[in-house]
C-alpha positions in Angstrom: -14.1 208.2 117.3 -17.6 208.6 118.9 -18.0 211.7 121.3 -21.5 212.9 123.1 -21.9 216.6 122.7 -24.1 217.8 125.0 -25.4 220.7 123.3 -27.4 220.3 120.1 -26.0 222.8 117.2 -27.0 223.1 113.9 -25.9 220.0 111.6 -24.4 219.6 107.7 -25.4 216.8 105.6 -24.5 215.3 101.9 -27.3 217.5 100.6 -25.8 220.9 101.8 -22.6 220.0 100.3 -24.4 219.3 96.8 -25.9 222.2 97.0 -22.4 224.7 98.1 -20.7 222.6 94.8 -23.7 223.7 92.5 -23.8 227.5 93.9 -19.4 227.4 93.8 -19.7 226.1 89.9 -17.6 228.8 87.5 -16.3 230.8 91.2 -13.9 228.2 93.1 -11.7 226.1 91.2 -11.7 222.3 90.6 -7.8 222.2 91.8 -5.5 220.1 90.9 -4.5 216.9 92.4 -1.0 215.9 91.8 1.4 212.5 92.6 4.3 212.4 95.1 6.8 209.7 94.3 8.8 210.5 97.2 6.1 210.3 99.8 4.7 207.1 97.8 7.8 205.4 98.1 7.9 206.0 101.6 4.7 205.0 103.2 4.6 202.5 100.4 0.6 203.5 99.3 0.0 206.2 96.2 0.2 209.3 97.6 -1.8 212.0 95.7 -1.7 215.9 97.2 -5.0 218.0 96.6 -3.4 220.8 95.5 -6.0 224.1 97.4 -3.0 226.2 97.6 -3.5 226.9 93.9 -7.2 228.2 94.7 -8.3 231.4 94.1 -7.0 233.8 96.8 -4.4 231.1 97.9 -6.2 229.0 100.1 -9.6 226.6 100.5 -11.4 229.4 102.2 -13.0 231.1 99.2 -15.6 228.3 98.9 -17.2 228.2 102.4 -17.0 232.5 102.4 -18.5 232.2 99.1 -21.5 230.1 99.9 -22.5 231.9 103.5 -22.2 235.1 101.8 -24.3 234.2 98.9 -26.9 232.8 101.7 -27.4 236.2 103.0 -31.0 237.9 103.0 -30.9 240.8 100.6 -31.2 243.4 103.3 -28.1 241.1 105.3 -26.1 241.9 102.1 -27.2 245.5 101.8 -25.5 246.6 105.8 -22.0 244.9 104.5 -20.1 241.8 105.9 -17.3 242.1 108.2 -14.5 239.5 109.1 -11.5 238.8 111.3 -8.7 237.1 109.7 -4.7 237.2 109.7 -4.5 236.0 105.8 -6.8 233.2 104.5 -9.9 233.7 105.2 -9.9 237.6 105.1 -9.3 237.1 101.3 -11.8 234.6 100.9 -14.3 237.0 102.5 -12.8 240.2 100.3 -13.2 238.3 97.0 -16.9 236.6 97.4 -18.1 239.7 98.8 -16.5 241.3 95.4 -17.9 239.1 93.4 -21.6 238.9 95.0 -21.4 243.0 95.4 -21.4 243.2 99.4 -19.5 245.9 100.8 -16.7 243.8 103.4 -14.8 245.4 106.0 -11.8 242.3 107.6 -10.2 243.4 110.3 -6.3 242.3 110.5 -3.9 242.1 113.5 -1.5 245.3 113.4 1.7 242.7 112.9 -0.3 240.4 109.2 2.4 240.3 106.8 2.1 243.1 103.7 1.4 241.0 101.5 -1.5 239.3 103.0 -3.0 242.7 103.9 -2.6 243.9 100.0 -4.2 240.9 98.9 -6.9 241.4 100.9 -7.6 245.3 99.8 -6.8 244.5 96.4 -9.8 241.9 96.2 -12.0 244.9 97.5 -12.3 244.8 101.6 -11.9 247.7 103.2 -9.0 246.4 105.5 -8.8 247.8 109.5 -5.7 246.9 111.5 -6.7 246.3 115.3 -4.8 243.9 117.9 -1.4 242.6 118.4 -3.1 239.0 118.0 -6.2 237.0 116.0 -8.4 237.7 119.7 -8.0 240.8 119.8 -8.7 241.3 116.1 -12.0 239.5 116.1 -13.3 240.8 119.3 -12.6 244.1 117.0 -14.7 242.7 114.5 -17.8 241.7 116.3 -18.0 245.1 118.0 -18.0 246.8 114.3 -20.6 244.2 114.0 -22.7 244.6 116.8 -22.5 248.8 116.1 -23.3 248.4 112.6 -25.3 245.6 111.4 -22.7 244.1 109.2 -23.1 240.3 109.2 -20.1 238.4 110.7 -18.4 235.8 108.4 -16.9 233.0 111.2 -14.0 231.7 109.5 -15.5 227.7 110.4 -18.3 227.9 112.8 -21.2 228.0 110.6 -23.3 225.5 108.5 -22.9 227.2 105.2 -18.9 227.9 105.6 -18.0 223.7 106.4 -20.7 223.3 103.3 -18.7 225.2 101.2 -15.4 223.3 102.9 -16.5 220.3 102.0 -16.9 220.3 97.9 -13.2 219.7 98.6 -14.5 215.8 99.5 -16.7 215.5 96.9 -13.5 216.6 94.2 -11.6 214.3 95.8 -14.1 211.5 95.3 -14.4 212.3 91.8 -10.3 212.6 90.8 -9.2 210.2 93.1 -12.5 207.2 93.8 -10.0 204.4 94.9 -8.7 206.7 98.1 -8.6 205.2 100.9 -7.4 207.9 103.6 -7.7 211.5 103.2 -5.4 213.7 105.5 -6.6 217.2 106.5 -5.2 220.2 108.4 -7.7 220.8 111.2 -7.3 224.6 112.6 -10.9 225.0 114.4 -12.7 222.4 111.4 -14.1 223.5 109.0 -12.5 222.1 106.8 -11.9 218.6 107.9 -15.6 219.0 109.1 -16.9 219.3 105.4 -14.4 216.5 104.1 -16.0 214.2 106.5 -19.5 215.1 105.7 -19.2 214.6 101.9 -16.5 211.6 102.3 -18.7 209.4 105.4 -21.6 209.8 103.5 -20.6 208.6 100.3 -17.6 206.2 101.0 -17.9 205.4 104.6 -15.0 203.0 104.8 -12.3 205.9 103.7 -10.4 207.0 106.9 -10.6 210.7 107.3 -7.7 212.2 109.8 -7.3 215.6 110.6 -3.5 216.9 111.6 -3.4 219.7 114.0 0.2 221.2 114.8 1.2 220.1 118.6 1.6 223.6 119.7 -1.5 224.3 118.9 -3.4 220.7 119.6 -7.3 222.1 120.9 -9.1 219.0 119.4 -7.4 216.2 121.2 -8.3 217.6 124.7 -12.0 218.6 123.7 -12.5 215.2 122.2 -11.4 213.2 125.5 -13.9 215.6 127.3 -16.7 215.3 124.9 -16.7 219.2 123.7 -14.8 222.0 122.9 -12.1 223.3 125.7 -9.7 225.9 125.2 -5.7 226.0 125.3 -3.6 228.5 126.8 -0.9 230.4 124.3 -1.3 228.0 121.4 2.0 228.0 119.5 2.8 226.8 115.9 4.6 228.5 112.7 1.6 227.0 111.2 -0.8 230.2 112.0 -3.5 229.0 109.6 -4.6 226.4 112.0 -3.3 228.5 115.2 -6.7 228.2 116.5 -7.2 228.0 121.2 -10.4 226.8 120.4 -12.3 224.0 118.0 -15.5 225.6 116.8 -19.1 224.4 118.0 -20.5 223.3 115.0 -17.7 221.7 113.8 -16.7 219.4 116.7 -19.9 217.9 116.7 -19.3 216.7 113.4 -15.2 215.6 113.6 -16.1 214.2 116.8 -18.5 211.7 115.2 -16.8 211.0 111.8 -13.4 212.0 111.6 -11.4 208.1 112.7 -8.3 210.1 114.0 -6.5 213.3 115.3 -2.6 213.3 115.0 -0.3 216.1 116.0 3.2 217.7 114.1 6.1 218.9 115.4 7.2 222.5 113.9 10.7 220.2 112.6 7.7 218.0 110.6 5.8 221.3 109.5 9.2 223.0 107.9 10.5 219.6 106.8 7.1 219.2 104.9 7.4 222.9 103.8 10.5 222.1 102.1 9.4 219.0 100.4 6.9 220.5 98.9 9.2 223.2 97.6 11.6 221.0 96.4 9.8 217.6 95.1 6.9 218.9 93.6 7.5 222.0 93.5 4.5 223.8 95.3 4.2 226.9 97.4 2.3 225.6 100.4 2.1 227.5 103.9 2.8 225.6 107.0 -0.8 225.0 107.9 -1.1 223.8 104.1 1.4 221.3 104.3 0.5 219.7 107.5 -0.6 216.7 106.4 2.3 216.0 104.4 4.4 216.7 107.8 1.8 213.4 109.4 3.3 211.5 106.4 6.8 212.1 106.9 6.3 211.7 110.9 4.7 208.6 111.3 4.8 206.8 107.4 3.8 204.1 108.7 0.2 204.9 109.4 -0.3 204.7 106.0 0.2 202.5 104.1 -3.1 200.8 103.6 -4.6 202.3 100.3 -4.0 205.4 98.0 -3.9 208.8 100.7 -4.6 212.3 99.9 -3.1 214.3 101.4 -4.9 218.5 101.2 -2.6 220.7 100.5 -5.1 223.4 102.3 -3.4 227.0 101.5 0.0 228.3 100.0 -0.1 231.8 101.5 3.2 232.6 103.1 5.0 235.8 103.7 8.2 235.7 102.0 10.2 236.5 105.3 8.9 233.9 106.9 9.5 231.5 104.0 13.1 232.1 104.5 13.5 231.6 108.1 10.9 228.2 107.8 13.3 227.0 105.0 16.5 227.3 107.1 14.9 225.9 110.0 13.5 222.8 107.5 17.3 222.3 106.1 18.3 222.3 109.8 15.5 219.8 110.7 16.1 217.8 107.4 20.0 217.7 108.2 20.7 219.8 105.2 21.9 222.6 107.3 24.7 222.7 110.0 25.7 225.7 112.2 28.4 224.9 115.0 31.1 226.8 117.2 34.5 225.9 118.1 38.0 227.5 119.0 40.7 228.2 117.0 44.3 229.8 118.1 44.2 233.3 117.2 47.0 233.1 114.3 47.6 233.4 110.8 46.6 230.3 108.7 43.9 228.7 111.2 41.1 229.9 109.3 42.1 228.7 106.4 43.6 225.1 108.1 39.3 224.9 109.6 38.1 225.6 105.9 41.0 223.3 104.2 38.9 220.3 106.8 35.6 221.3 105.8 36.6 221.1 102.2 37.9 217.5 102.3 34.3 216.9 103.5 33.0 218.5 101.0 30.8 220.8 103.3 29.4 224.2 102.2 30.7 227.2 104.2 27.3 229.8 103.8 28.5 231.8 106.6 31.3 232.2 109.0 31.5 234.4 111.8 34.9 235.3 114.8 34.4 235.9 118.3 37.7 237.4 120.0 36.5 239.5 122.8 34.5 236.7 125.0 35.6 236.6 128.5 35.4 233.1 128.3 38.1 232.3 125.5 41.6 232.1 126.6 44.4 234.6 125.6 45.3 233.1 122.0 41.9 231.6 121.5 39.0 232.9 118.8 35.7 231.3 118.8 34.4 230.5 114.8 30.5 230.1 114.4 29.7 228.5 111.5 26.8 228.1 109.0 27.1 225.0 106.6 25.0 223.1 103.8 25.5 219.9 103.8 23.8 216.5 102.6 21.9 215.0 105.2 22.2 213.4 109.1 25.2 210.9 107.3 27.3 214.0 106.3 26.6 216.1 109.5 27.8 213.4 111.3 30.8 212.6 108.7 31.4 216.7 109.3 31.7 216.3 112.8 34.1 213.2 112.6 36.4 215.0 110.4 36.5 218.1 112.7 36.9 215.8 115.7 39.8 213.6 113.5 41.5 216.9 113.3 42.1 217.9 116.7 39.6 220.5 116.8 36.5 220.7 119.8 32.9 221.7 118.7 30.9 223.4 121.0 27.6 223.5 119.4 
């Protein structure tokens, strides 16, 4: 896709790349990049997942943090760094400054999961809680900024963070040379804007496609108009890419190289979330695993060459894990919930569960509604939370139910 942008902004080339891998030797990790059968079989290519969720700090974002950071002028690094960040990138920041010796203050939305907030003091920010969301948060931030010199890390708008980004192009080059598409979560692009850079210069033919959630979808608009626009309320699970806005410098650049956009429902985002779990066993986050959810949506795509698919962060809270894990089994057909009415007397219970049983169906939870205005005088309503195998069996569940005289609500 080719896009004017009218207004010039600094650009990244091969040689800045270079460069961010030499200055990241013995900080970021080479990660690992690992085969999916599963996903192989079904788009009918190799599939290989680049695994940055087993980065230091969790996530992809210690390598562009790292290299802006250790671009400062000494007297930059000597008033501090400061950052805005819900998870991610406010540890990246916290550990490069660590490791360079600049003081770091991130400022954090009030509601950031514990975890994500320890991990961030731990790696040695000093961590400020300010705003219910990421815009109030960083409007924080650049006020601290603005009052005391600190230098502002941008989580993607800047030359040296998508420099730093995009070493993850030139490592997949190097493990996997016979790629022929690369899939990459695009929150405001910094990554997918360093991937193209190293990738378009080296091995122009590879497809690169970024993979925004459709809740949160800022790059398809701003590409049809030529630059970036914002969206109202963007909405995803996925908050590592929950971004209203695509960053200047990066548009320019995914505008020229990047071949395609696609957008993910939040059922492909927990669906992917749970592949991952259970096939190859990785922790990813929902913004991680959003390429994998463009490979389960719409295989067919492709299936023209090896893919890699990056596997961009696998920081989740564990509260959210669950509920994205129920709603994945839900979304993946492993998980049934329904209502119905029984008569209210002895030995109906047990006739409902003696039906499920002959099904085979899990019984995780059940639950008796007798006071409803709406049920008639001998009638209780039975909610019901089941496991179960997959579309086939919830529809074999509901046949047998159906077989046996009984009328499901939901």
């Amino acid at each position: 896709m080719n896009y004017r942008v009218p207004t010039p902004v600094p650009q990244v080339i091969l040689d800045d790349v270079r460069g961010a891998q030499k200055m990241l030797s013995g900080v970021s990790r080479v990660t690992a990049m690992e085969g999916s059968r599963h996903l192989t079989a079904l788009t009918g290519s190799p599939v290989h997942l680049k695994c940055e969720n087993l980065q230091r700090t969790g996530s992809f974002k210690l390598r562009g943090a790292y290299v802006r950071i250790a671009g400062l002028r000494p007297e930059q690094r000597a008033a501090g760094v400061v950052a805005a960040s819900a998870g991610n990138h406010a540890q990246g920041v916290a550990l490069a400054s660590s490791l360079l010796g600049v003081r770091s203050t991130v400022f954090m939305p009030v509601g950031a999961p514990l975890p994500k907030v320890a991990a961030t003091q731990e790696y040695g920010a000093e961590v400020r809680l300010h705003g219910q969301v990421v815009d109030e948060t960083l409007a924080a931030a650049q006020e601290y900024a603005d009052r005391t010199g600190a230098v502002f890390i941008h989580p993607f708008d800047h030359r040296d963070i998508i420099a730093g980004q995009g070493t993850v192009g030139l490592e997949i080059l190097e493990q996997c040379p016979e790629v022929r598409t690369i899939l990459v979560g695009i929150g405001g692009g910094g990554l997918a804007a360093g991937v193209a850079v190293a990738v378009k210069a080296l091995r122009p033919d590879v497809r690169v496609v970024g993979v925004q959630a459709a809740g949160a979808a800022a790059y398809p608009p701003s590409l049809k108009v030529g630059h970036p626009v914002s969206i109202e309320n963007p909405t995803t699970m996925a908050d590592g890419i929950k971004v209203g806005r695509p960053g200047d410098v990066p548009f320019t650049i995914i505008a020229e190289l990047l071949d395609d956009v696609r957008t993910v429902s939040e059922d492909a985002l927990s669906s992917a979330l749970l592949l991952c779990l259970e096939r190859a066993k990785l922790v990813v986050e929902p913004a991680g695993c959003s390429p994998v959810a463009a490979l389960l949506s719409e295989p067919e795509l492709y299936g023209g060459g090896p893919v890699v698919a990056v596997l961009s962060g696998g920081n989740v809270d564990p509260l959210l894990l669950q509920r994205i894990l129920r709603h994945g089994m839900a979304a993946a057909g492993r998980y049934l919930s329904l209502r119905l009415r029984v008569t209210d007397r002895p030995g109906a219970l047990a006739g409902l569960l003696g039906v499920l049983s002959t099904v085979d169906a899990n019984v995780q939870d059940v639950s008796h509604v007798r006071t409803d205005p709406r049920l008639g005088l001998t009638e209780v309503e039975v909610e019901l939370h089941l496991e179960t195998k997959g579309p086939e069996h919830c529809a074999q569940v509901a046949r047998s139910l159906h077989a046996a005289g009984y009328r499901v609500m939901s």
